[in-house]
C-alpha positions as CSV (number, residue, x, y, z in Angstrom):
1,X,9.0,-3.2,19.9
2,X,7.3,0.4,19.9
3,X,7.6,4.0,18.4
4,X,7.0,4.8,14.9
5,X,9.0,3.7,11.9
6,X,11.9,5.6,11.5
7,X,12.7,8.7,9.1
8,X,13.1,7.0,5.5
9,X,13.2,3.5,6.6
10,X,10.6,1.2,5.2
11,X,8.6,-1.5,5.2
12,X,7.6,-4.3,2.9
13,X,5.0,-6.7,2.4
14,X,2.8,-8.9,0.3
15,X,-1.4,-9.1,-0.6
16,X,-3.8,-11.2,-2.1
17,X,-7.6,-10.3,-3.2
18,X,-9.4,-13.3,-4.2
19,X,-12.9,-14.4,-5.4
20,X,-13.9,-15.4,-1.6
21,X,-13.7,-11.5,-0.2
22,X,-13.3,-8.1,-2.5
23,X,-11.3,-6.3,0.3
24,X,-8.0,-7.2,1.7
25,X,-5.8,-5.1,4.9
26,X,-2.3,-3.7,4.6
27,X,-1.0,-3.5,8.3
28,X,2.0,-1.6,9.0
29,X,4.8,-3.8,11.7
30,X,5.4,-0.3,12.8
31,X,3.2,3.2,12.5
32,X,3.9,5.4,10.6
33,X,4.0,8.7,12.2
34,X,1.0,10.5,10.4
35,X,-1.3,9.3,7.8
36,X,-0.7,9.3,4.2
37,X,-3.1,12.0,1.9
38,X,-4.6,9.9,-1.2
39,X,-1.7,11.4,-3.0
40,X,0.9,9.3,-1.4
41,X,-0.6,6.6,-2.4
42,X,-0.1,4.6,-5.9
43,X,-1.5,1.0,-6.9
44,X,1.4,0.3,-9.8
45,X,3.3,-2.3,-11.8
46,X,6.1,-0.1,-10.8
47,X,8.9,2.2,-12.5
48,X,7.1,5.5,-11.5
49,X,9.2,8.2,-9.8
50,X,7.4,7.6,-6.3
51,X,7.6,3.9,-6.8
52,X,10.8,2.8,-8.6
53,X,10.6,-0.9,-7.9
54,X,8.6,-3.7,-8.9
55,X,6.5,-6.4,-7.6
56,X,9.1,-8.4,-7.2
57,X,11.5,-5.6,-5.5
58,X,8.9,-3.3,-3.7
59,X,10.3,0.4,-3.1
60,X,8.8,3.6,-2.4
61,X,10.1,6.7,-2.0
62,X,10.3,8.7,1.2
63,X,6.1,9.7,2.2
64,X,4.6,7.1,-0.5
65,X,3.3,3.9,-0.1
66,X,3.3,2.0,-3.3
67,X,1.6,-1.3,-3.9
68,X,2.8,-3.3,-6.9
69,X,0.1,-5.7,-8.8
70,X,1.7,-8.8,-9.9
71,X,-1.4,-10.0,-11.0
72,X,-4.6,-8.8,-11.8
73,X,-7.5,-10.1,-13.5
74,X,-9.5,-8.1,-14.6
75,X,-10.3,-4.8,-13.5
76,X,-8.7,-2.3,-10.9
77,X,-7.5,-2.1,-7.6
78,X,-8.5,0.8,-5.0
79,X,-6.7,1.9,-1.3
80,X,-8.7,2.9,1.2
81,X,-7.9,4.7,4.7
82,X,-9.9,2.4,7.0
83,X,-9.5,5.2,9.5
84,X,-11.9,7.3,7.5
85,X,-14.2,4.6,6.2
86,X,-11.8,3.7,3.7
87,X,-11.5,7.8,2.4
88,X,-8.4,8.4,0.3
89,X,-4.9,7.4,1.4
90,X,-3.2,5.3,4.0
91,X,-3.8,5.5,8.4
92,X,-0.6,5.5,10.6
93,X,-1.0,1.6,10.7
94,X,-2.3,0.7,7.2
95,X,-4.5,0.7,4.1
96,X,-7.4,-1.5,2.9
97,X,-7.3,-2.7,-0.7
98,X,-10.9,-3.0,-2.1
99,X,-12.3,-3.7,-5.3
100,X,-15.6,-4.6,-6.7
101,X,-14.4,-6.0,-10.2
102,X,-11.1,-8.3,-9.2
103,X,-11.9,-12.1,-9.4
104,X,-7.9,-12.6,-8.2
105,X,-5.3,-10.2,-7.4
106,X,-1.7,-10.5,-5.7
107,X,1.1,-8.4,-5.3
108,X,3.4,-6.6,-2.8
109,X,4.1,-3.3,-1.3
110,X,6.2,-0.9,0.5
111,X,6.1,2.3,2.4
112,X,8.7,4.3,3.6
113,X,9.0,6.9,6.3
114,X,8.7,10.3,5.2
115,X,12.3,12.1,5.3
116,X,12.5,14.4,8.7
């Protein structure tokens, strides 16, 4: 397996932040073919227009990466670019989530290509 991931083909996973560490990776199986700008990026229950799935059925639209809390409690959820010392947005291969405030956390996520 090599390359990049494909023009609006994405990819899918799951995450889990728990009380034992406050940060969690996000590997992508394939790169994407650039990095994501903070603005492609959206921590969500879901139904927005950039991520119109759920935790349950992760989507995201062409250039997004979207990752869906299932559960949360309490506080909030950041992504970080570990490429840039976890700056905004998302590296070729992946995202960090961090937080400071989650005792537990899980969810999913997808990301998807941008369109050529």
């Amino acid at each position: 397996m090599g390359g990049v991931l494909p023009p609006g083909e994405t990819l899918t996973g799951a995450w889990y932040l728990g009380t034992e560490s406050n940060r969690t990776p996000i590997s992508f199986a394939l790169p994407l073919s650039s990095a994501l700008a903070g603005s492609a990026v959206h921590v969500t229950a879901g139904g927005t227009t950039e991520c119109p799935g759920g935790a349950g059925n992760p989507s995201a639209e062409p250039g997004h990466l979207c990752i869906y809390t299932g559960f949360v409690a309490p506080g909030t959820i950041s992504v970080g670019n570990p490429a840039t010392t976890l700056g905004p947005g998302a590296s070729r291969a992946g995202a960090i989530l961090h937080t400071t405030d989650v005792s537990v956390g899980m969810g999913t996520w997808a990301v998807t290509a941008p369109e050529a």
